[in-house]
N, C-alpha and C positions, 0 to 999 in steps of 0.2 A: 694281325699285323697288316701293315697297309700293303697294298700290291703295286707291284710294279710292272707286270704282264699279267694279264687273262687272257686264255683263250677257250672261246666257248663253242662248244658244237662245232666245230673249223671241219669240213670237206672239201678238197680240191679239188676239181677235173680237169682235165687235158684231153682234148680231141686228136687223136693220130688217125692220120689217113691212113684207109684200109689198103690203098692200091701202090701200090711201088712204082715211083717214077727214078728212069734212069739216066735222064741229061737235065741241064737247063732249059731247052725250049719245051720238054713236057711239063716242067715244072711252073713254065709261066703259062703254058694253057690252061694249067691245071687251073690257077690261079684265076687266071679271064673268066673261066667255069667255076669258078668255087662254090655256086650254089648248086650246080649239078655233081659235084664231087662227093664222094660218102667217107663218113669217118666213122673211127673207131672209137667209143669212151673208154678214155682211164680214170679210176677215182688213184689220184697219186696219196690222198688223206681222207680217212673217213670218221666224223665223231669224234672230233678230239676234243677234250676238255682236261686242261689243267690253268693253275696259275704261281707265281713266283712273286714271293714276297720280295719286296725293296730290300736289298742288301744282301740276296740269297742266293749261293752259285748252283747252277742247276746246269745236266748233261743232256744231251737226247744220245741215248744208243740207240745201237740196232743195226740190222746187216746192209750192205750196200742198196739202195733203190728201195729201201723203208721207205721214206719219206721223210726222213730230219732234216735234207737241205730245203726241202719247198716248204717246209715249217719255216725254218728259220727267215725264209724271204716275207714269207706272209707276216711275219711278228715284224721285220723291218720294213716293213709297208711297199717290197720292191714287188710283191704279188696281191693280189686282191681274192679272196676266198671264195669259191665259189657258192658254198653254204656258212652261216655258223659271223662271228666274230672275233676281231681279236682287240683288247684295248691296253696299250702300253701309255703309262704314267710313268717321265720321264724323256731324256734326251738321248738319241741310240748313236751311239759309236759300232757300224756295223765291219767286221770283218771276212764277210761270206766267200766272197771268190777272190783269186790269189790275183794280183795287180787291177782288183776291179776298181774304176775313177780315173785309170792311169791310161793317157797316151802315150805309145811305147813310139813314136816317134818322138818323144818331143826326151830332154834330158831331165835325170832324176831332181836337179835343181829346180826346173820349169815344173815339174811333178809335184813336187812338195805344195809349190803356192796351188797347182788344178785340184790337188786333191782337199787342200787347206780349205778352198772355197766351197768345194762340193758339199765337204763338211758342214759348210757353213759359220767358217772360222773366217775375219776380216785376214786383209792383208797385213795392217800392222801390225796381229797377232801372231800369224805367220813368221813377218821379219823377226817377231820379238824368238821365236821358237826358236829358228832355223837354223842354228848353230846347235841344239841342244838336239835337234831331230838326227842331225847328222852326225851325232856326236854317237848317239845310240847307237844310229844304224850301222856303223861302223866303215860307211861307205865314202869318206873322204875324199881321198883319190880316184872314187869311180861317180863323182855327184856332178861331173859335166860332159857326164857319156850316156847317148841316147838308151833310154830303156829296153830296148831292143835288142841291146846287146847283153842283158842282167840275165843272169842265171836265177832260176827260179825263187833260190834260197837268198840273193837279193832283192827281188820283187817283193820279198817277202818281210824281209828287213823293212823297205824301203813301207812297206803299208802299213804292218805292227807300230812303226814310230810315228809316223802321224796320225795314224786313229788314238793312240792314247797320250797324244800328249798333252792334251786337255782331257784331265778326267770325265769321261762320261758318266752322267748317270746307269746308263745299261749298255753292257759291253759285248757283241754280239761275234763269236768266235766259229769259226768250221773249217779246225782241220791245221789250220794257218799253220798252227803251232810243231807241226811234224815238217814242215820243211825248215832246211838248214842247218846245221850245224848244231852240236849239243851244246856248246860253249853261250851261243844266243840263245838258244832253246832257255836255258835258267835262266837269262837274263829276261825273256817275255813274262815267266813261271812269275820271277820274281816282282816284275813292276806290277800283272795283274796280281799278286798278293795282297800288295801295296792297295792299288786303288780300289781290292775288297776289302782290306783292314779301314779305308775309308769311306765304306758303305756302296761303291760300286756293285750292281746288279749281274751278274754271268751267265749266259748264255752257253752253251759251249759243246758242240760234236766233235769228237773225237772218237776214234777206233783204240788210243793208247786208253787201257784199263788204269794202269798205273798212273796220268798226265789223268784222267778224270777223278781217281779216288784223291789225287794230290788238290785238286782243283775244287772240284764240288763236292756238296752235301746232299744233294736230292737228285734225280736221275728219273724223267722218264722213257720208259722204255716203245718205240713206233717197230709194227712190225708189219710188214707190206699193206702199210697206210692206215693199220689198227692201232690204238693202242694200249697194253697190256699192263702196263703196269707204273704205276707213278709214285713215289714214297725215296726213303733210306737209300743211298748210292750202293753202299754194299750189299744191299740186299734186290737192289733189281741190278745188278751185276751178275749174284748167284742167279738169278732165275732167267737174263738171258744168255749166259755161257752155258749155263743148263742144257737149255733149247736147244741152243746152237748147237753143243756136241752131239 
């Protein structure tokens, strides 16, 4: 089957400074000095290799500070690998962090076209949505009040409905889908159904066992930056609730 993500050999790192600063001005010294400064390595990802087939919904488990979120940034190109590759065929509708594109000063009306563009969706397309964005969101009454003032499970509204309302080829999901209400919770369930019944690609971290077995087919499992296991959703469920207990 054709692919729609590889990822080959992918290791992260992350340098943390080993010395604890405890204001802003040692921090900008630190900073002045940053070649005399000593850090720590982290490999957040080590040796990952999978890939997902075009049209295939696939989970990353595993327990907090695995590394599924710095996967998923590096498949949507907001990180760069430190080893390894990753090559996505296709167009990503990314939903990694909850109001990420969004100035929370500015109002969810103004929001719609920043994030519409970020997308890389024109304006006229936009206008063409923007009735149908808010219709979803269910935010009507609250679509000329500064985002600032949104409760989380608005933010959340408000990002779910413009990342898909142009089907994307691969739909890039962490987490999103546990904030807000159960009543929208079926209505995200239901539209990504939809645009997998239409060959849409899924990405998708989640802690809900039940929202990934509902969701995906294939599940691999990261476990402090390894990863163990890649195959059958219900079968690397059993063996990381296993673990875990």
């Amino acid at each position: 089957m054709e692919k729609a993500i590889i990822v080959d050999n992918v290791s992260m790192r992350f340098n943390l400074a080993s010395e604890r600063v405890d204001n802003i001005k040692e921090l900008l010294i630190r900073k002045l000095k940053l070649k005399n400064a000593t850090f720590e390595e982290f490999w957040a990802l080590r040796d990952i290799s999978f890939s997902i087939a075009k049209g295939e919904s696939c989970a990353l488990i595993g327990a907090n500070g695995s590394g599924k979120s710095t996967m998923l940034k590096i498949i949507s190109g907001v990180l760069t690998p430190t080893k390894g590759r990753v090559a996505v065929n296709g167009s990503i509708a990314p939903l990694i962090e909850l109001g990420a594109g969004f100035d929370y000063e500015l109002t969810g009306r103004e929001n719609i076209f920043l994030n519409g563009a970020i997308l890389g969706h024109s304006k006229r397309l936009m206008l063409a949505k923007y009735d149908e964005i808010v219709e979803f969101s269910e935010l009507k009454d609250f679509i000329d009040v500064p985002v600032k003032n949104y409760s989380s499970g608005m933010v959340a509204r408000l990002g779910f409905s413009i990342a898909t309302i142009v089907k994307p080829e691969i739909l890039i999901v962490d987490e999103i889908l546990a904030v807000g209400d159960q009543a929208f919770q079926n209505k995200c369930h239901k539209r990504m159904e939809e645009m997998m019944n239409g060959g849409t690609t899924v990405v998708l971290v989640s802690h809900s066992a039940a929202d990934i077995k509902r969701i995906c087919s294939k599940a691999v499992w990261i476990d402090r930056g390894n990863m163990r296991f890649v195959g059958d959703v219900d079968e690397a469920l059993k063996y990381y609730q296993h673990t875990d207990t």
